[in-house]
N, C-alpha and C positions, 0 to 999 in steps of 0.2 A: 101857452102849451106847457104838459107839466113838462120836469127834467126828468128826460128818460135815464134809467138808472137801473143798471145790472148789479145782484149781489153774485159773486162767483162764490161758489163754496168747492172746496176739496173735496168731500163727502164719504170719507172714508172712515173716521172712528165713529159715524152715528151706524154704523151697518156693522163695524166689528166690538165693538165695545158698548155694552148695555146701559151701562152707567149714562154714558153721551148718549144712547138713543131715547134712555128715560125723558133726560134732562131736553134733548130737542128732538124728538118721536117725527118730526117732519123736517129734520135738519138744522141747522145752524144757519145753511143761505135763507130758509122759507124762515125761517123767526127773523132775521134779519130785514129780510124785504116785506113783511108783515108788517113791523115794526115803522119802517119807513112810510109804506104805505098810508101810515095813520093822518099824513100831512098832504094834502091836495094838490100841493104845490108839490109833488114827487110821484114816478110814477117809476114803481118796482118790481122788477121779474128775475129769474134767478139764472144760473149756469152750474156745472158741476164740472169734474176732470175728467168724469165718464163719456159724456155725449165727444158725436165727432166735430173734431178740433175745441175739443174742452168747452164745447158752445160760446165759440166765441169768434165765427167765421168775419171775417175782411166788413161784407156787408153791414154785419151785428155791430159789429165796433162805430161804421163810420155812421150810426148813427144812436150810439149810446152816448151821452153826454159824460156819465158819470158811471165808474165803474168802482168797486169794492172788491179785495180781495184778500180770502182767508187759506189758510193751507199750513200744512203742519206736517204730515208722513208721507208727503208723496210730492216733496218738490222737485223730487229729481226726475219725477214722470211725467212734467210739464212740458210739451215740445219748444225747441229753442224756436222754431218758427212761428209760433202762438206769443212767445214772448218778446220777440221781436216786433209782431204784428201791434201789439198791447204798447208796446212803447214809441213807435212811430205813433201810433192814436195818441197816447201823452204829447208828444213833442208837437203833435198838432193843434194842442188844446184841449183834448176828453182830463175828466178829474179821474184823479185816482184817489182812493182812499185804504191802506195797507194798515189790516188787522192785527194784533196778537201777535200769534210765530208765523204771521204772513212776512216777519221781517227779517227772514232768512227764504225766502220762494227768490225763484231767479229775475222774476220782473222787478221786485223790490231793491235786490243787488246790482241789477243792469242798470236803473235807475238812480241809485246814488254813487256807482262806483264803487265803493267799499264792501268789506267783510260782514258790516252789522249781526257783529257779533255781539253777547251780553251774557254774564252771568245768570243764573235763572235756579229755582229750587219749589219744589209740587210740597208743600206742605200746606194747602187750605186755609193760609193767615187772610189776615184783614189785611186788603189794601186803601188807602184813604189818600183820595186826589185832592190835588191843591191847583185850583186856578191861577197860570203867574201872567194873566195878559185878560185882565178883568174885564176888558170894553172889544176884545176879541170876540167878531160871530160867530164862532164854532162853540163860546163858553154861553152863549144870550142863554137868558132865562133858570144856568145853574148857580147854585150858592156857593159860596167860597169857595167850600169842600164839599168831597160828598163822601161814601163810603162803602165797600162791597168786603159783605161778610167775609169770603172766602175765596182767594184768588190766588194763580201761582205767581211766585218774587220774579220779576225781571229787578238786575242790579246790572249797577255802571260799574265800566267802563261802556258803554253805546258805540259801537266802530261805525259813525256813521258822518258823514259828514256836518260844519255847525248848520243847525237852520236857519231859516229865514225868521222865524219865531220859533217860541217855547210856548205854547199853551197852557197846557198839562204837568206837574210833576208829582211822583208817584212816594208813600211811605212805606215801608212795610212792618208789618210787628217785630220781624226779624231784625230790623233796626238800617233796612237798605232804602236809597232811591233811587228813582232813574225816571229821568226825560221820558214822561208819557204820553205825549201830545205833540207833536212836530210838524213844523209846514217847509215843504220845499216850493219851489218853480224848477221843472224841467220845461225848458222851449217854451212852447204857449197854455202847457197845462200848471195845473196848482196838485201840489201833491200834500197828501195828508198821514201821517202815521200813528197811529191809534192803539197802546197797550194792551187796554182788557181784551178777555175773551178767551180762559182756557177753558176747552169742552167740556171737563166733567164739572163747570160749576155754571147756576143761571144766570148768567152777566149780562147776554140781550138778550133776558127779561127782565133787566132792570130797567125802572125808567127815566136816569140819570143818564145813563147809556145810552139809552135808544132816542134821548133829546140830543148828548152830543151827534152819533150817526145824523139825526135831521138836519142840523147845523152845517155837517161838515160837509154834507150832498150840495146842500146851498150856497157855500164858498167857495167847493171846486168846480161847481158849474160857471163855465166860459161858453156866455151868447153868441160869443162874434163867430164865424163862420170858420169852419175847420180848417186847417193849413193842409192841403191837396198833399204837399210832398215836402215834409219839414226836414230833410236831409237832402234834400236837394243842393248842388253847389254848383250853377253855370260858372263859366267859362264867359266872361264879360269880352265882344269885342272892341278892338282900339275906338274903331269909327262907332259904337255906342256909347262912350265917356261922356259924361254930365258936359265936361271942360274940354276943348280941341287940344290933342296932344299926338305926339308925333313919335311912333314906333323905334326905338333905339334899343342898340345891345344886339346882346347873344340870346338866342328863345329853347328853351328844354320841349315846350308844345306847340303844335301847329294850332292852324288857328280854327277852332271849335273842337276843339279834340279833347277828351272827358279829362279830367284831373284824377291823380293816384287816390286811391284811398287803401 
């Protein structure tokens, strides 16, 4: 079966800004999941912020393996309850893979705890990626480096947690870099953070680019069967202990009565 794979797109500067709808005239998510599409072993459909529950209802989720997500002018219109829903699915196991200025949207910050905050500057430099984890699947089949004529600076300091890996790290003309490629684990998912991709330049229509996106669909895809209720915390009783042991002390809870949270 392919890996079913939602691109969510914000979809809001290809409708107000010309420039962005020149450059993606059917959006940012449909060039994305076009893009993916090209690989057999993936199978891509889109969501935006418009439909109801940003199309990305309970159902959708639980059986989307791998989900992408872009956003940039309207993270604050994102429902906390959509976001939460998105990140129970991570702690279950669905992949995520977080775009561009997806790394300020509220899933991406619920998700590593921090500010992921970054310096950043729209002057259309050259950015030039360096591969630092050469036998890494998310890098198979690219060259060292690679280069995109025109793209806006993210600069460190990164407020993000360290990762698991660095894949990616990024140059810019202006003489900046920053960690472009990040892998986390939350719970049973594999999370992935992914720089390029500011709208008004054609980034996924490169096809440097739209080889890492195949890549990274295929790494955060987890076969094994979804975790039903990955915040779940029983209340273990005595007489269910691995080892026979014998109730003592003082008790704050009766016995099967939910714990604080």
């Amino acid at each position: 079966m392919a890996i079913r794979t939602v691109v969510w797109g914000e979809n809001v500067h290809e409708h107000k800004n010309r420039i962005v709808a020149g450059v993606y005239p059917q959006g940012m998510h449909q060039t994305i999941a076009d893009a993916l599409n090209q690989d057999d072993a993936i199978e891509a459909t889109t969501a935006t912020l418009q439909e109801p529950e940003h199309g990305l209802p309970k159902e959708r989720l639980a059986r989307t393996d791998v989900l992408l997500w872009w956003g940039h002018a309207a993270h604050g219109d994102v429902q906390d309850e959509v976001v939460e829903r998105v990140a129970e699915a991570v702690w279950g196991g669905m992949g995520l893979l977080v775009l561009h200025s997806g790394h300020f949207s509220k899933i991406f910050k619920r998700l590593m705890g921090a500010p992921c905050n970054l310096t950043w500057r729209e002057a259309g430099e050259k950015e030039r990626l360096w591969v630092t984890s050469r036998n890494h699947p998310i890098a198979a089949g690219l060259p060292d480096h690679f280069e995109l004529e025109q793209e806006e600076m993210y600069g460190e300091p990164f407020g993000v947690p360290e990762p698991l890996e660095t894949v990616f790290v990024s140059w810019f003309q202006g003489g900046e870099v920053f960690r472009s490629g990040l892998t986390y684990k939350r719970g049973a998912g594999s999370v992935f953070y992914f720089r390029p991709g500011h709208e008004t330049y054609p980034t996924y229509h490169d096809a440097n680019v739209q080889l890492v996106l195949r890549n990274a669909v295929k790494w955060a895809y987890n076969p094994a069967p979804r975790q039903a209720d990955p915040t779940k915390a029983p209340n273990v009783p005595v007489e269910a202990a691995l080892e026979p042991i014998q109730e003592r002390g003082p008790k704050l809870h009766h016995a099967g009565e939910e714990g604080y949270r």
